[in-house]
C-alpha positions as CSV (number, residue, x, y, z in Angstrom):
1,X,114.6,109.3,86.7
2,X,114.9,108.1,90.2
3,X,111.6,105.9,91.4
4,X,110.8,104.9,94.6
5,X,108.8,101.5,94.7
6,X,105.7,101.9,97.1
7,X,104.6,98.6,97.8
8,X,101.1,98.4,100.1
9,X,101.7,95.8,102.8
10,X,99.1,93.5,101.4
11,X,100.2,93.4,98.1
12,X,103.8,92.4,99.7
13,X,102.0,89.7,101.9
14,X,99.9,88.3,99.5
15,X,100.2,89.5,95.6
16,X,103.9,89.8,95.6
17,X,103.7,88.9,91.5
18,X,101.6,92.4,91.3
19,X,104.9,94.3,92.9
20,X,107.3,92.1,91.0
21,X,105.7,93.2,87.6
22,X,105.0,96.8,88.7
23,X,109.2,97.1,88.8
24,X,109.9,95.4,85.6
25,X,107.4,97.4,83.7
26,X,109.2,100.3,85.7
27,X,112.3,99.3,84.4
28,X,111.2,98.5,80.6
29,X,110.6,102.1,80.3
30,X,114.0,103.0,81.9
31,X,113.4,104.1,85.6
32,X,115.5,103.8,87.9
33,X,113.8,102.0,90.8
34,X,114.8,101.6,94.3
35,X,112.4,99.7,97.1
36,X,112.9,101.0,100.3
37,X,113.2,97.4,102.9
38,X,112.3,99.1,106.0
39,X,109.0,100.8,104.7
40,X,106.0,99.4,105.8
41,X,101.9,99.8,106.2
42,X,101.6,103.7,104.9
43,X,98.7,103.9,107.9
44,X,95.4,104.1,105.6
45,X,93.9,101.1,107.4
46,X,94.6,103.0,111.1
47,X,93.1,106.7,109.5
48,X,90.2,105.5,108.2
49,X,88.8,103.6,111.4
50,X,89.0,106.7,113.1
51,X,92.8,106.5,114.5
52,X,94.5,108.9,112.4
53,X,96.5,110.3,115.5
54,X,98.2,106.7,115.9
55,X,99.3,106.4,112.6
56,X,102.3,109.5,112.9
57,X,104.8,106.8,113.4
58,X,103.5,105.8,109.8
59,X,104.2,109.1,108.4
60,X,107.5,109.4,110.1
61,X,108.9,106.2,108.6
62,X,107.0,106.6,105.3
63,X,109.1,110.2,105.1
64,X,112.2,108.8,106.3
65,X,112.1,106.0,103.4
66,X,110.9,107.6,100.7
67,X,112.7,111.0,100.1
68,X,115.1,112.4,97.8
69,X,113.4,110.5,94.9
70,X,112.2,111.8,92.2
71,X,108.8,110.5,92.0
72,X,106.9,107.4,94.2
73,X,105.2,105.2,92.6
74,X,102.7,102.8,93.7
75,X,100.5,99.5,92.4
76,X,97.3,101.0,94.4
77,X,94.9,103.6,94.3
78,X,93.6,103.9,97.7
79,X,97.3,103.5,98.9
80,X,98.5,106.1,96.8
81,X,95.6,108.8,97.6
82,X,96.0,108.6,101.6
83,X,100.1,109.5,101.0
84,X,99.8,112.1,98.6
85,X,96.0,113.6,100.6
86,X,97.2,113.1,104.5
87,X,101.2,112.4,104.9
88,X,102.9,115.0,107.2
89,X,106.1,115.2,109.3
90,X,106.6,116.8,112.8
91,X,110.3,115.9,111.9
92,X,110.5,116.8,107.8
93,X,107.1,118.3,106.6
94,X,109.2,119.9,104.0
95,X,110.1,116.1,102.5
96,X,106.8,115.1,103.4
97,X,105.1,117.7,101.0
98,X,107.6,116.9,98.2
99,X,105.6,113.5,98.6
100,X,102.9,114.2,98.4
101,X,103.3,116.1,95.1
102,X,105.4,113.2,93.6
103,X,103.8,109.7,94.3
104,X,101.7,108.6,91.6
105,X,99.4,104.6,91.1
106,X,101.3,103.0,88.6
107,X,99.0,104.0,85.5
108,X,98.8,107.6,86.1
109,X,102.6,107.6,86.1
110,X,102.5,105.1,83.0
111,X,100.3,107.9,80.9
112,X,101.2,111.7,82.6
113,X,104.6,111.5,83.8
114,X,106.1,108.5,81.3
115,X,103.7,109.1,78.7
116,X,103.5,106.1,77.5
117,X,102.6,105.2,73.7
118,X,103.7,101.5,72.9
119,X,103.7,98.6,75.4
120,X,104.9,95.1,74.0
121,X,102.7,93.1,76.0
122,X,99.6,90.4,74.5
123,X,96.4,89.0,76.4
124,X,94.2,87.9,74.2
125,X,91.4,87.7,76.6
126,X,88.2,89.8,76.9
127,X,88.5,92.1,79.6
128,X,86.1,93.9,82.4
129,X,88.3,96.8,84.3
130,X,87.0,97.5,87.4
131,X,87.2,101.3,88.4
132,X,88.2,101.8,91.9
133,X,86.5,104.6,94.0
134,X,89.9,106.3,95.6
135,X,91.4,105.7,91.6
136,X,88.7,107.3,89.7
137,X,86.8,110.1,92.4
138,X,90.3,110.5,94.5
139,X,93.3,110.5,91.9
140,X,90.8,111.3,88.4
141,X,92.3,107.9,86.9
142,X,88.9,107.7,85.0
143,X,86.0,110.2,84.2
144,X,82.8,109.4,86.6
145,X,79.5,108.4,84.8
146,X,77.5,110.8,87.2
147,X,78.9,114.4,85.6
148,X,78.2,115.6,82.3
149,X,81.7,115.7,80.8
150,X,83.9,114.4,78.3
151,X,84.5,110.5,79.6
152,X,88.5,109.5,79.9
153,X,90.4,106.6,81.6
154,X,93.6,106.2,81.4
155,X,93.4,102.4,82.6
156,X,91.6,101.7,79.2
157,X,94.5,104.0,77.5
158,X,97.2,101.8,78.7
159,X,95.2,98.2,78.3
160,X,94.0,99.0,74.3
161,X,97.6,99.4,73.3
162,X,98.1,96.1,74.3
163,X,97.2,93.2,71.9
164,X,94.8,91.2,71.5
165,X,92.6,92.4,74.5
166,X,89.2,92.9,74.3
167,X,87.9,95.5,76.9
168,X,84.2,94.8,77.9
169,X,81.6,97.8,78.5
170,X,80.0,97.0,81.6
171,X,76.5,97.9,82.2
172,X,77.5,100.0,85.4
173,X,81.2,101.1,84.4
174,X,81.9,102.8,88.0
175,X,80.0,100.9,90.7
176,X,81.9,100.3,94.2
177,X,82.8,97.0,95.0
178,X,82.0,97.3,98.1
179,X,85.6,96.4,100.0
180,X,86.2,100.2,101.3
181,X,89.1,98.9,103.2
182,X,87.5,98.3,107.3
183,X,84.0,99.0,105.5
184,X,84.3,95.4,104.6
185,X,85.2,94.2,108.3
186,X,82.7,96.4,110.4
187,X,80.0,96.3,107.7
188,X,80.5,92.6,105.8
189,X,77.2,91.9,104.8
190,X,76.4,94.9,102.8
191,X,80.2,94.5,101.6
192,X,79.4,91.1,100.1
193,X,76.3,92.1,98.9
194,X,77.7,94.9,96.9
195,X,81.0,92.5,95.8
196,X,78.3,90.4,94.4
197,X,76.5,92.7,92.5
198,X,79.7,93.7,90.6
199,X,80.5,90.4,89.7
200,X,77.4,89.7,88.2
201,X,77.9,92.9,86.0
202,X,81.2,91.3,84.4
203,X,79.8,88.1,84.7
204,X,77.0,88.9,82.4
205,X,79.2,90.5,79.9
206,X,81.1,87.5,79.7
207,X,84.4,88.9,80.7
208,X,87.4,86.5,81.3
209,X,89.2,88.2,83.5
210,X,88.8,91.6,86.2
211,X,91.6,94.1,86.1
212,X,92.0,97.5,87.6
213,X,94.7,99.6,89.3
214,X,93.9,98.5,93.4
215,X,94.4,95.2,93.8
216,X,92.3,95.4,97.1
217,X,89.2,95.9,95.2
218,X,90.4,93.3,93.4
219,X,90.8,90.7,96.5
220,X,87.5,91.6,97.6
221,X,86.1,90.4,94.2
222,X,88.3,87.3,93.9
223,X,87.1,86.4,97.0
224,X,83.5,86.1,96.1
225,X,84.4,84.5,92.3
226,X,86.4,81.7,94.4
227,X,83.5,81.4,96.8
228,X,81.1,80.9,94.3
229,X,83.4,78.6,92.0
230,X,83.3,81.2,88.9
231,X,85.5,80.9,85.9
232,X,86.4,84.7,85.9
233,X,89.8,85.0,87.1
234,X,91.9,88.6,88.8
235,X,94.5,89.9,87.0
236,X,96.3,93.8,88.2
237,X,96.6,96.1,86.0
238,X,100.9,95.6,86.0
239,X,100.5,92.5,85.5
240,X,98.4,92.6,82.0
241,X,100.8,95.6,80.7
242,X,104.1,93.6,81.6
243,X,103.9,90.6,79.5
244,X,102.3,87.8,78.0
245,X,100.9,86.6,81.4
246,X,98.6,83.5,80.8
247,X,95.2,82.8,82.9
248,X,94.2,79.4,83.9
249,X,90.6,79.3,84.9
């Protein structure tokens, strides 16, 4: 299958080991993947302070580089949601809705589309997953603790087939972490505040190392563990399933 390698610009500017692993685990379970040089921001940051009308260019290039594949797949949650929830084309709405229905975070593809049952990948470390709001209420990546339903996740699907992990239960499995994109610029102290309160959580449990599927949630929290001089270290989800990746603390 044809994949087309979504890449969120901060991950490109600052986590470029996150996009590097996302492709070769792409490419261990034989996809064919292609990243698109021109494509750039997909517009969330713009849409969600209010500017969604300045963002068409966004769209328009986001179209333009990303169809004709087969599916798009992306290292981020939040990314991932605002293309396949608001992208639309005054020039191609038709490719733009065939987006939409294709592009896919990295570990919903992993388990729905690639099905995934064995990953040759070891971290013996023990492990708190952090469940990003867009991931879990936006894509249903993982059940939420608030309905009466049968609880799922398919970040803990993927991460107990790799071994030697030990996956922590947190005592508040799907608390914000407060970075909500330009929530955390035009409203930083209750962002910290609420950064803080998750890192306590894994903190207490003794985890080793934070993981999850949006690896903005993820700066937020890495952040506040440099900050405060914390052993706990950040590791995405990609990078975890792709190898034996060691953490230095």
């Amino acid at each position: 299958m044809n994949v087309g390698l979504f890449i969120p610009c901060y991950v490109n500017q600052f986590y470029p080991q996150v996009a590097i692993a996302t492709l070769q685990l792409l490419e261990k379970y034989n996809c064919k993947v292609d990243f698109p040089l021109k494509q750039t921001c997909c517009g969330q940051p713009m849409a969600n302070s209010g500017y969604e009308k300045l963002q068409q260019e966004c769209n328009e290039l986001f179209t333009e580089n990303f169809s004709g594949y087969d599916y798009i797949v992306c290292p981020s949650g939040s990314c991932t949601l605002h293309i396949k929830d608001h992208l639309h084309s005054d020039k191609n709405e038709v490719a733009a809705q065939s987006i939409r229905k294709n592009v896919y975070e990295l570990a919903e593809f992993m388990v729905d589309v690639l099905k995934v049952e064995n990953i040759e990948a070891s971290f013996p470390y023990r492990v708190g997953v952090h469940q990003s709001c867009h991931g879990q209420r936006g894509l249903h990546i993982s059940q939420m603790s608030e309905l009466v339903a049968a609880p799922f996740s398919k970040t803990d699907a993927l991460l107990k087939k790799v071994k030697g992990i030990e996956l922590v239960k947190l005592d508040r499995v799907d608390e914000c972490c407060g970075f909500g994109g330009t929530f955390c610029v035009v409203e930083e102290s209750v962002s910290a505040r609420m950064g803080q309160d998750r890192v306590a959580d894994h903190e207490k449990n003794n985890v080793q190392v934070i993981t999850g599927v949006d690896m903005s949630c993820l700066m937020h929290l890495e952040g506040i563990l440099k900050r405060k001089k914390s052993n706990v270290v950040i590791k995405h989800i990609a990078e975890i399933l792709n190898g034996e990746v060691k953490v230095e603390s």
